[in-house]
Biopython code that builds the backbone (N, CA, C, O; Angstrom):
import numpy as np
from Bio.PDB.StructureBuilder import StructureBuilder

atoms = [
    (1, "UNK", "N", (-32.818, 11.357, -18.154)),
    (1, "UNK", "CA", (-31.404, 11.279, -17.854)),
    (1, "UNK", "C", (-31.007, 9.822, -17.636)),
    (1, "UNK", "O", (-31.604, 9.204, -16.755)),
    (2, "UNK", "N", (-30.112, 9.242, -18.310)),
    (2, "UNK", "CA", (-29.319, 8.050, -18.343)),
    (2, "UNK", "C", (-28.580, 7.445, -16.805)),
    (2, "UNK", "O", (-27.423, 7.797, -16.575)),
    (3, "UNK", "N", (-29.002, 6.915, -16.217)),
    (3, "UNK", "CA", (-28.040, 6.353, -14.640)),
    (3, "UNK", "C", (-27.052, 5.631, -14.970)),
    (3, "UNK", "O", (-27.364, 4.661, -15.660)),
    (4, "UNK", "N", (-25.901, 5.751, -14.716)),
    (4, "UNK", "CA", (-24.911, 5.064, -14.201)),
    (4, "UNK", "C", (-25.534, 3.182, -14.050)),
    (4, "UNK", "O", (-26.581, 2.587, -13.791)),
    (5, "UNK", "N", (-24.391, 2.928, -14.335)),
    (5, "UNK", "CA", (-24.417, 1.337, -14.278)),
    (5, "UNK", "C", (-23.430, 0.604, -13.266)),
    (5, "UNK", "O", (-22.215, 0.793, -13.224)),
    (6, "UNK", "N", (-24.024, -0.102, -12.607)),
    (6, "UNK", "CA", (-22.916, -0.375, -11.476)),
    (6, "UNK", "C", (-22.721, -1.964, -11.260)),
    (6, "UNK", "O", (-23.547, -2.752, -10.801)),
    (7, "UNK", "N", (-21.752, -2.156, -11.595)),
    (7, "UNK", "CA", (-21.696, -3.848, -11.535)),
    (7, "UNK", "C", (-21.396, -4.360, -9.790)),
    (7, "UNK", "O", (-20.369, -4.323, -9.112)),
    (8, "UNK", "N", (-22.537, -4.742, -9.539)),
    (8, "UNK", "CA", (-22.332, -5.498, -7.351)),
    (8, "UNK", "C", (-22.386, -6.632, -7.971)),
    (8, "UNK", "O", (-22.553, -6.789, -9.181)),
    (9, "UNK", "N", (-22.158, -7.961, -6.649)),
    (9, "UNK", "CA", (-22.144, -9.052, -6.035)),
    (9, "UNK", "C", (-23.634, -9.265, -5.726)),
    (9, "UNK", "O", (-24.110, -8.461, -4.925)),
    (10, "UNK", "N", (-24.209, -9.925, -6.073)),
    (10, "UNK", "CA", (-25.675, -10.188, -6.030)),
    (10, "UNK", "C", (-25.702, -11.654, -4.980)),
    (10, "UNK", "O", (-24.634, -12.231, -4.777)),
    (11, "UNK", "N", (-27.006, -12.184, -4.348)),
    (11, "UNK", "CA", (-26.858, -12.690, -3.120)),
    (11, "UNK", "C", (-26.886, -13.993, -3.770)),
    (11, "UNK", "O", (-27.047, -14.861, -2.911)),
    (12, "UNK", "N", (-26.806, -14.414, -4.792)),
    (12, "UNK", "CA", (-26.846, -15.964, -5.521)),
    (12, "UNK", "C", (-25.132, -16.332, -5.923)),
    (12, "UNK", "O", (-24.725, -17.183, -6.715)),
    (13, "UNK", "N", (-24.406, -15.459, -5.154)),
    (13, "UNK", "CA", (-23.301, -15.482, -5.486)),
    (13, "UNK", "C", (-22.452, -14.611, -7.094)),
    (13, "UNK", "O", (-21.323, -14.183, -7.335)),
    (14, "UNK", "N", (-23.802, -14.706, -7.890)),
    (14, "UNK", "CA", (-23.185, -13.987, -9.417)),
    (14, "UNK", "C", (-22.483, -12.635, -9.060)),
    (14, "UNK", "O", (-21.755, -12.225, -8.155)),
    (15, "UNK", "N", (-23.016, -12.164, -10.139)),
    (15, "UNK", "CA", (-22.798, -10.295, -10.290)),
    (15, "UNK", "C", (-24.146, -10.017, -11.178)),
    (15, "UNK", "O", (-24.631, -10.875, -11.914)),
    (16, "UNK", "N", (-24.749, -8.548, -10.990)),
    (16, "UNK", "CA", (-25.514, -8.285, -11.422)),
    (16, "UNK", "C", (-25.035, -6.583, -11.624)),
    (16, "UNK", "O", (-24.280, -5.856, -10.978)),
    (17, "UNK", "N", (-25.930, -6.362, -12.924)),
    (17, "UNK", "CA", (-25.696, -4.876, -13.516)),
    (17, "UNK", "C", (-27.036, -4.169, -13.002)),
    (17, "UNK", "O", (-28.183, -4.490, -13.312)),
    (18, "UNK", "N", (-26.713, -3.335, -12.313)),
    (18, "UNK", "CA", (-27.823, -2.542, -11.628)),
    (18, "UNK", "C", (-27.767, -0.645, -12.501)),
    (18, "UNK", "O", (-26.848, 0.143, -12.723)),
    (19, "UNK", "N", (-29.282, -0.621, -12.753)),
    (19, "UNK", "CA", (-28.993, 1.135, -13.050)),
    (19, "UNK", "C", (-30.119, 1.885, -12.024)),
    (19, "UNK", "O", (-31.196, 1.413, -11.659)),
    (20, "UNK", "N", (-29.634, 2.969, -11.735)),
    (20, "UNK", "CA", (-31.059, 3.783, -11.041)),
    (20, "UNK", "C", (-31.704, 2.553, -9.706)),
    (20, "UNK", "O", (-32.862, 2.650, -9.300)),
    (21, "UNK", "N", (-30.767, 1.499, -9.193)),
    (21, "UNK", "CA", (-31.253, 0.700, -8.458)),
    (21, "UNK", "C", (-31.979, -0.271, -8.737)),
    (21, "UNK", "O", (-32.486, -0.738, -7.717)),
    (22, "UNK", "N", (-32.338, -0.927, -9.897)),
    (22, "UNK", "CA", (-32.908, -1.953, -10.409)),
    (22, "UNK", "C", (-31.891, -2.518, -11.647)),
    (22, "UNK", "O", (-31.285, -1.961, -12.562)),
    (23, "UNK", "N", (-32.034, -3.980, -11.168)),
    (23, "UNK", "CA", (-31.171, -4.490, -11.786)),
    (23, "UNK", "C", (-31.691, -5.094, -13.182)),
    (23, "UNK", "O", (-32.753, -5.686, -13.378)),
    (24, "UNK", "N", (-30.941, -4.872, -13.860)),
    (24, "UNK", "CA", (-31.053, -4.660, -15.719)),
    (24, "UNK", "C", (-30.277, -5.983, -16.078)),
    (24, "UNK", "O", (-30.677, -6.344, -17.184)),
    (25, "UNK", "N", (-29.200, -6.969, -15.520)),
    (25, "UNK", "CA", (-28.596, -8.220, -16.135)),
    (25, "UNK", "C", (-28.372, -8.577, -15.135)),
    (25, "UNK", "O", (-28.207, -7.846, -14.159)),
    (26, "UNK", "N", (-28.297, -10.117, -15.145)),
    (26, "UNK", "CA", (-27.268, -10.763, -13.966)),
    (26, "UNK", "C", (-26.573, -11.798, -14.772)),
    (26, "UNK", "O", (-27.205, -12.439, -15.611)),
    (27, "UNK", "N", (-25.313, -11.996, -14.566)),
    (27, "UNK", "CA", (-23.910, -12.953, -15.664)),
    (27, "UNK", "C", (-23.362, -13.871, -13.628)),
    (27, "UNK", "O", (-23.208, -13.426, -12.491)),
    (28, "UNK", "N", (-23.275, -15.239, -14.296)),
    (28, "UNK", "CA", (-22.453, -15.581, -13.338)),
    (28, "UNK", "C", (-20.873, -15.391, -12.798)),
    (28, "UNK", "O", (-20.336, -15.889, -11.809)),
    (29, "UNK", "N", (-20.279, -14.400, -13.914)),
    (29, "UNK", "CA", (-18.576, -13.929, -13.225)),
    (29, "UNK", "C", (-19.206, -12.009, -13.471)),
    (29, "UNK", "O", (-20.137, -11.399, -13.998)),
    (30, "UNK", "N", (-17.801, -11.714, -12.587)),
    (30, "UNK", "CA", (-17.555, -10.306, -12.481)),
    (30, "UNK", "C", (-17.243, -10.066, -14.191)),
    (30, "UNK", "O", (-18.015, -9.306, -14.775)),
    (31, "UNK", "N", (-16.459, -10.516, -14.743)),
    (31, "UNK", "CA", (-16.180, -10.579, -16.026)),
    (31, "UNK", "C", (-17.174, -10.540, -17.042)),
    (31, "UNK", "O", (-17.075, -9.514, -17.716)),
    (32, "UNK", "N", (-17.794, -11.047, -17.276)),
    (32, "UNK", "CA", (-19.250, -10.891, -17.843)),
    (32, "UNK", "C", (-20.120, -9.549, -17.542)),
    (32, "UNK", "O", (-20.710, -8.749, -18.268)),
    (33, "UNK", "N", (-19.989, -9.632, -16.578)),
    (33, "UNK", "CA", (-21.129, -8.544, -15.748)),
    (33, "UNK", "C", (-20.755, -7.230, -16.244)),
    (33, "UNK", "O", (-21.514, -6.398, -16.741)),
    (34, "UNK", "N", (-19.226, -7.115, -16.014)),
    (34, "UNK", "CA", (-18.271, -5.897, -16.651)),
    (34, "UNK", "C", (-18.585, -5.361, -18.092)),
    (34, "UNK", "O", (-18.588, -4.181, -18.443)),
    (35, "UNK", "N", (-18.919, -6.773, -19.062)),
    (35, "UNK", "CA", (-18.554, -6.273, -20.394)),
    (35, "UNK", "C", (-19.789, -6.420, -20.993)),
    (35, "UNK", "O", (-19.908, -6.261, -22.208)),
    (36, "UNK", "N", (-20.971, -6.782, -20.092)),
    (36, "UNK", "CA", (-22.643, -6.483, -20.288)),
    (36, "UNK", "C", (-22.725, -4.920, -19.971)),
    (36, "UNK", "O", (-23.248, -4.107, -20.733)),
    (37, "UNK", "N", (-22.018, -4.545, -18.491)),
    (37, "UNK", "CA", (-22.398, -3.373, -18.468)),
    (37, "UNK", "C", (-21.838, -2.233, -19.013)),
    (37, "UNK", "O", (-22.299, -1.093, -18.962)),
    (38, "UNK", "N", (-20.485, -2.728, -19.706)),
    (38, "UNK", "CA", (-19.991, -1.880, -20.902)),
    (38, "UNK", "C", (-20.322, -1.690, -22.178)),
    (38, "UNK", "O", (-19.992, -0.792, -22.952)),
    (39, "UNK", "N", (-21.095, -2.741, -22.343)),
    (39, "UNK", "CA", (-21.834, -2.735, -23.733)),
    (39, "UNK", "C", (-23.309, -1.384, -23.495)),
    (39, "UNK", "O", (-23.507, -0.330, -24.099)),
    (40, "UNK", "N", (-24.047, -2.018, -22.423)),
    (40, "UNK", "CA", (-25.040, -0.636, -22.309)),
    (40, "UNK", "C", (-24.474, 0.175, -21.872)),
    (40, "UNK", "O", (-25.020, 1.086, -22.494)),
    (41, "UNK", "N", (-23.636, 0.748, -21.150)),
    (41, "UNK", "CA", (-23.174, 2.101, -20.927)),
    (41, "UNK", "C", (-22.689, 3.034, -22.224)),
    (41, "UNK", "O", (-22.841, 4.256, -22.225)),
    (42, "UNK", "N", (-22.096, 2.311, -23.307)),
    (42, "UNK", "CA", (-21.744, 2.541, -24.563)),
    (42, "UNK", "C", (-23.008, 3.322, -25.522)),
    (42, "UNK", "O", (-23.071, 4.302, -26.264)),
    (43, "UNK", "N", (-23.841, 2.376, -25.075)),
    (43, "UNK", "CA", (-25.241, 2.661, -26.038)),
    (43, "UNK", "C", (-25.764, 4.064, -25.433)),
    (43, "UNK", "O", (-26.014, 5.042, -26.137)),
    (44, "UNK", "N", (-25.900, 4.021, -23.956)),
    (44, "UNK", "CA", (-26.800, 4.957, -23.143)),
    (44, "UNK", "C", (-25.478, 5.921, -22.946)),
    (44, "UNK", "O", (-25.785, 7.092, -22.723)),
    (45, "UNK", "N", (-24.782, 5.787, -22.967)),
    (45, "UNK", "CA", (-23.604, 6.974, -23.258)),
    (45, "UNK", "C", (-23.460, 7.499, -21.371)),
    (45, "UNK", "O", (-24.033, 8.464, -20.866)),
    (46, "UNK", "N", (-22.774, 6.773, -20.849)),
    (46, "UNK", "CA", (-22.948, 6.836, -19.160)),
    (46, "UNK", "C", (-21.707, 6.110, -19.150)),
    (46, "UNK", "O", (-20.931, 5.787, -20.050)),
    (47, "UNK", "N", (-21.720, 5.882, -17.520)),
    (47, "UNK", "CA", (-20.884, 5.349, -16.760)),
    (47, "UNK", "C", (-20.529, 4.628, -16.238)),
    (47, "UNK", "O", (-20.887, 4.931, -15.100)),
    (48, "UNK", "N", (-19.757, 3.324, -16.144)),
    (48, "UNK", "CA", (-19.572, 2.212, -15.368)),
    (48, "UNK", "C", (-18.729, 2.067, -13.861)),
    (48, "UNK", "O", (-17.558, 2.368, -13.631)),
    (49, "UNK", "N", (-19.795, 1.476, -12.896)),
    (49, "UNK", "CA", (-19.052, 1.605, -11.212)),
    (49, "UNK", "C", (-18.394, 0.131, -11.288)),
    (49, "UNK", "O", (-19.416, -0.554, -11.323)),
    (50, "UNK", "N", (-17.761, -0.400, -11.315)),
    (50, "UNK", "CA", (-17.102, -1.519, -10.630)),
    (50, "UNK", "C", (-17.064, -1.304, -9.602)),
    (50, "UNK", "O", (-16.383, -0.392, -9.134)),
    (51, "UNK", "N", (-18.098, -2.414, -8.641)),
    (51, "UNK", "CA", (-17.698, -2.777, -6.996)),
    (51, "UNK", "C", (-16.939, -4.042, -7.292)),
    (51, "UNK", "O", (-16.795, -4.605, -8.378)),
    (52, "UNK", "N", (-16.412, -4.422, -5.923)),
    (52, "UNK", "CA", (-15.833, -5.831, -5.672)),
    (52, "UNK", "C", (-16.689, -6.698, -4.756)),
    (52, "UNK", "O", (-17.905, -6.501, -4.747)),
    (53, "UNK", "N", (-16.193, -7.565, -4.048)),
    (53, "UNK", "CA", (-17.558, -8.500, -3.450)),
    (53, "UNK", "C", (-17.338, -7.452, -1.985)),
    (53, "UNK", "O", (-18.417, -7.227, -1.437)),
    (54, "UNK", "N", (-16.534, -7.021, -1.530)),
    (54, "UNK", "CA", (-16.824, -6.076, -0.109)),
    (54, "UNK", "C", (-17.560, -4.884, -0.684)),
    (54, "UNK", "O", (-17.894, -4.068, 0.175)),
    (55, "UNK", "N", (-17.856, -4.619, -1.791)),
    (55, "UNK", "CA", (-18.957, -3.583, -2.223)),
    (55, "UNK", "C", (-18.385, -2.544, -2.478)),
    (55, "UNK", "O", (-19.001, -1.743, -3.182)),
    (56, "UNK", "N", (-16.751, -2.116, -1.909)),
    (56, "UNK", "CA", (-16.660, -0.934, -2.440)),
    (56, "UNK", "C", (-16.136, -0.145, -3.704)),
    (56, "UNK", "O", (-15.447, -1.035, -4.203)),
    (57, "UNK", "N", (-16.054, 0.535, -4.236)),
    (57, "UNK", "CA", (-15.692, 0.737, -6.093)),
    (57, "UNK", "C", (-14.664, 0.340, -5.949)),
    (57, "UNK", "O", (-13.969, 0.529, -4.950)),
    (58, "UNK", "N", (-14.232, -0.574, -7.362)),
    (58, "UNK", "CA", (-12.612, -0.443, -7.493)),
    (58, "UNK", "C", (-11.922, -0.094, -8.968)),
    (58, "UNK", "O", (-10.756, -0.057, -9.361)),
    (59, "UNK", "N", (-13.213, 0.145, -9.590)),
    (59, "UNK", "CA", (-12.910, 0.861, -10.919)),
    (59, "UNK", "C", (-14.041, 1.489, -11.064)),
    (59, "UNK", "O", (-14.833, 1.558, -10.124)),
    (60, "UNK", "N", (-14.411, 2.305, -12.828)),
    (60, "UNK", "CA", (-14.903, 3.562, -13.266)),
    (60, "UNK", "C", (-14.575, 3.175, -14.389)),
    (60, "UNK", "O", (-13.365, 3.114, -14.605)),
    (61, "UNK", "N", (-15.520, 2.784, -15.476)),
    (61, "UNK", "CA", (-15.086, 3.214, -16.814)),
    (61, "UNK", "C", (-15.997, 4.289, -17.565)),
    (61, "UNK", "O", (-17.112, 3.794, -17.728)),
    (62, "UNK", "N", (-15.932, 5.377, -17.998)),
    (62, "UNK", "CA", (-17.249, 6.357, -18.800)),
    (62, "UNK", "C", (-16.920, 6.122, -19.787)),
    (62, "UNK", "O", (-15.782, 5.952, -20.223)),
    (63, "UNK", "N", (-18.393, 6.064, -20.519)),
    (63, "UNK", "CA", (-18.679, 6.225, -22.099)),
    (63, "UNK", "C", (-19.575, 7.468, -22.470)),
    (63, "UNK", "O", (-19.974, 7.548, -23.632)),
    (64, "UNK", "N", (-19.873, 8.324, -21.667)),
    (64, "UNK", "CA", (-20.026, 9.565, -22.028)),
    (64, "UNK", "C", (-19.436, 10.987, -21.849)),
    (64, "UNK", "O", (-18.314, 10.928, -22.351)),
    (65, "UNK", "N", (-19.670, 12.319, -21.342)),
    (65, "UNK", "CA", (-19.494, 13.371, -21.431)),
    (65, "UNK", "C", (-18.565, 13.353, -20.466)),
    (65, "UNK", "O", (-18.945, 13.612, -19.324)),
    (66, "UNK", "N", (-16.866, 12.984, -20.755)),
    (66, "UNK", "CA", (-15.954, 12.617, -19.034)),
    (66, "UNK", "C", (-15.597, 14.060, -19.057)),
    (66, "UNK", "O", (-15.191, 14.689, -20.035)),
    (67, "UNK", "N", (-15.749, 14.389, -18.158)),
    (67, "UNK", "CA", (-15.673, 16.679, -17.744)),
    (67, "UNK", "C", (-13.954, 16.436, -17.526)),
    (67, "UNK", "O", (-13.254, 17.322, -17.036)),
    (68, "UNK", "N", (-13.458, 15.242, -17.921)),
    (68, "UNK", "CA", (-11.820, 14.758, -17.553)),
    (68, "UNK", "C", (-11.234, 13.905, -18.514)),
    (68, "UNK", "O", (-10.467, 12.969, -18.285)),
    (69, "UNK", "N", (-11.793, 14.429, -19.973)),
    (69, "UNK", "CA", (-11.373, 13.456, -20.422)),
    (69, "UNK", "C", (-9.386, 13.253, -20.472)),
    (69, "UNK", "O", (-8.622, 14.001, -19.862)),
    (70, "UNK", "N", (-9.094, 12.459, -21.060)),
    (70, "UNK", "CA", (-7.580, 12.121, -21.250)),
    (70, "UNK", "C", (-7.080, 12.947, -22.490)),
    (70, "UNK", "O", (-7.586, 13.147, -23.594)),
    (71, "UNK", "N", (-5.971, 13.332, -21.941)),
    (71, "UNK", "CA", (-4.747, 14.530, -23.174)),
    (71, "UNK", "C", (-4.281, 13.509, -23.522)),
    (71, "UNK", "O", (-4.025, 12.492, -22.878)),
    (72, "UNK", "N", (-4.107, 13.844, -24.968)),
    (72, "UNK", "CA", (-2.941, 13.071, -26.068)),
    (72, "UNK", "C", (-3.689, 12.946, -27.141)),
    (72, "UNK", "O", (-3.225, 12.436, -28.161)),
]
sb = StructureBuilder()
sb.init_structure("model")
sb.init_model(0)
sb.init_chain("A")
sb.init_seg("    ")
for serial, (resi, resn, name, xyz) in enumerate(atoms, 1):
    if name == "N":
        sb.init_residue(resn, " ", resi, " ")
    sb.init_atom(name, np.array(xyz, "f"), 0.0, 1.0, " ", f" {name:<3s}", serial, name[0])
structure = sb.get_structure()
């Protein structure tokens, strides 16, 4: 089963892409970090957590099975 990808604030100041609790990239902006961990979430067909630097989510993007996806 594929984990979720969660972009935190890592203690060197960057951002790092963490899955299943081990971290898989580290990019020096949130920006980077975002569109590393959108690129593998794409592949592994999962989910992206955006934290902010106080840690708590402030976005969600899925690239797989959304049980919600969007009408239209």
């Amino acid at each position: 089963m594929n984990k979720n990808k969660h972009v935190v604030p890592n203690k060197n100041g960057g951002w790092s892409v963490k899955s299943g609790g081990h971290e898989i990239a580290r990019q020096r902006t949130q920006k980077d970090a975002i569109q590393t961990a959108n690129h593998i979430a794409k592949v592994d067909r999962t989910e992206v957590v955006i934290h902010g630097r106080d840690g708590k989510i402030r976005d969600k993007n899925s690239f797989g099975n959304d049980p919600f996806p969007p009408k239209g």
